[in-house]
C-alpha positions in Angstrom: 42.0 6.4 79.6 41.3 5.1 83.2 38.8 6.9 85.9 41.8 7.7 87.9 42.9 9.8 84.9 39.8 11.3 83.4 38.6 12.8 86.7 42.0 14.1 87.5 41.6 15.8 84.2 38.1 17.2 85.0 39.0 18.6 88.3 42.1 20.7 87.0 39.4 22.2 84.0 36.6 22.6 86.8 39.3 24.2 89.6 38.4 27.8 88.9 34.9 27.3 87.4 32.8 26.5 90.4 32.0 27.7 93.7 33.2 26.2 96.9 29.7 24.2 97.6 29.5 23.1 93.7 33.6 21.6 94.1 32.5 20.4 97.1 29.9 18.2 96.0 31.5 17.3 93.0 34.3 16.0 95.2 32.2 13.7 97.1 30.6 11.8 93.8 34.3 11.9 92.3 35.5 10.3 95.2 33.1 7.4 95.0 33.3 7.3 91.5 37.0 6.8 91.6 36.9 3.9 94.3 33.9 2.6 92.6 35.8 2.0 89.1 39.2 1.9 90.7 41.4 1.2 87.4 38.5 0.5 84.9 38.8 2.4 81.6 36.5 5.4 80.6 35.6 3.5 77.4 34.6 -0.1 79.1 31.8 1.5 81.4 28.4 0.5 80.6 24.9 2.1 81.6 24.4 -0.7 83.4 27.4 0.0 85.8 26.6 3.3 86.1 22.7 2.4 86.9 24.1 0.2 89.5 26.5 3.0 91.0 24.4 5.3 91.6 21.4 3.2 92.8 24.4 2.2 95.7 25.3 5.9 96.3 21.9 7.1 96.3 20.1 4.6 97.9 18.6 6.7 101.0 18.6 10.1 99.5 16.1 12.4 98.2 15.0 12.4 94.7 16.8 15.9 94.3 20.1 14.4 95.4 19.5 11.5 93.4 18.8 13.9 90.2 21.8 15.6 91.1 24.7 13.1 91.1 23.0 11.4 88.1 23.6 15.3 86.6 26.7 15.7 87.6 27.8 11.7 86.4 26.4 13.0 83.0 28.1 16.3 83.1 31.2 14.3 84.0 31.0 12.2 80.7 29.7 15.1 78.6 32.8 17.1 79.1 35.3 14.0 78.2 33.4 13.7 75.2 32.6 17.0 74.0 36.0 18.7 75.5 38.6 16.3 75.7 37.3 14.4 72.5 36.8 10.6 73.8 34.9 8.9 71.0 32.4 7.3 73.4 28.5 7.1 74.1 27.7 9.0 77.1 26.4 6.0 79.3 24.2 8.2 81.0 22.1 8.8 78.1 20.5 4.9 78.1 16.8 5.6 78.0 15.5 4.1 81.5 18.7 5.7 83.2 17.3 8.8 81.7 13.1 8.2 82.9 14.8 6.6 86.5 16.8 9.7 86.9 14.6 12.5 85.1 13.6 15.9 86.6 10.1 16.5 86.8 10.4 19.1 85.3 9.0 23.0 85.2 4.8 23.2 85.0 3.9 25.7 82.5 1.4 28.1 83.9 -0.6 28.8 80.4 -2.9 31.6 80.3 -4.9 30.2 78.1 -4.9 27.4 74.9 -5.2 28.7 71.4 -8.2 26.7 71.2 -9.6 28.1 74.3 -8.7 32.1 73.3 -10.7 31.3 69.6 -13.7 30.3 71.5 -13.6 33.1 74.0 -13.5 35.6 70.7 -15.9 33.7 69.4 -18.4 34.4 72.3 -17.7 37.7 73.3 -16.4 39.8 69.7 -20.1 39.4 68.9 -20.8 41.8 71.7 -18.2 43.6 72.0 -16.1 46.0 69.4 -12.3 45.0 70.3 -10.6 43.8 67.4 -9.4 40.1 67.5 -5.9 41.6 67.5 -5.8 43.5 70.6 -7.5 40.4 72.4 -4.9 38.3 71.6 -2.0 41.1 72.1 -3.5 41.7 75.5 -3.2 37.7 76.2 0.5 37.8 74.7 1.3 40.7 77.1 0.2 39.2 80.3 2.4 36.5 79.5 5.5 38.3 79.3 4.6 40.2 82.4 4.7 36.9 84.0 7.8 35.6 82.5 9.2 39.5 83.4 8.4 38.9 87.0 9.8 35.2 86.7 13.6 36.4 85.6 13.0 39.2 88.2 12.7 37.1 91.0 15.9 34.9 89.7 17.9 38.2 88.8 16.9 39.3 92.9 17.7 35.5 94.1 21.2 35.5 92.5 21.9 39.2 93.9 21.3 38.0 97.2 22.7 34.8 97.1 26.1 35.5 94.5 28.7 32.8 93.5 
């Protein structure tokens, strides 16, 4: 299967899937990808190719952008494998394409260690009467009123900024 083809292919599936900004900027790496690998066959690209694409297409952007197209390359190849069947490697998935290209991911905001919550019972239980189980329940609680608030403020973001 050629480029040409396989992201004809992906655009009809993606047509009624996405918003207007999402198509948008899936037309603009599509479009490059296309005159990039012209007639080349899905099969014959390498990581290395790919690497080399997106260094050239990303070369003055921001590391967001550049996290982006190499997300939406890898979406790209994900769906020929997993949807249209193509028994190939995703060539995004070469390990210093992945570390180049990786988010940095979410910070955990952690109350407090295990570790740390032992020691605290071990200081302060002497001296006070709570039992070891409410401590920790009160510990588990505060976290899920944080994660509450956390799927709050997406629920109120995607309310006031729908698809």
């Amino acid at each position: 299967m050629t480029v040409r083809d396989a992201i004809h292919i992906f655009r009809i599936s993606q047509q009624n899937l996405l918003r207007k900004r999402t198509t948008d900027s899936y037309r603009y790496l599509l479009e490059h990808l296309e005159n990039h690998f012209t007639d080349s066959h899905i099969e014959g690209i390498t990581p290395d190719q790919i690497y080399q694409f997106l260094e050239a297409l990303t070369e003055h952007m921001a590391k967001s952008t550049r996290r982006l197209r190499y997300a939406q390359v890898k979406a790209f190849f994900n769906f020929l494998i997993n949807e249209k069947g193509i028994p190939i490697k995703n060539p995004c998935q070469d390990s210093i394409m992945v570390k180049v290209f990786k988010s940095p991911g979410m910070k955990q905001n952690v109350l407090a260690t295990v570790p740390e919550i032992r020691r605290l019972l071990e200081v302060v239980l002497p001296r006070i009467t709570w039992n070891p189980q409410d401590v920790i329940a009160w510990f588990m609680k505060q976290r899920q009123n944080k994660e509450k608030s956390q799927k709050s403020h997406t629920k109120k973001w995607r309310e006031k900024y729908p698809k």
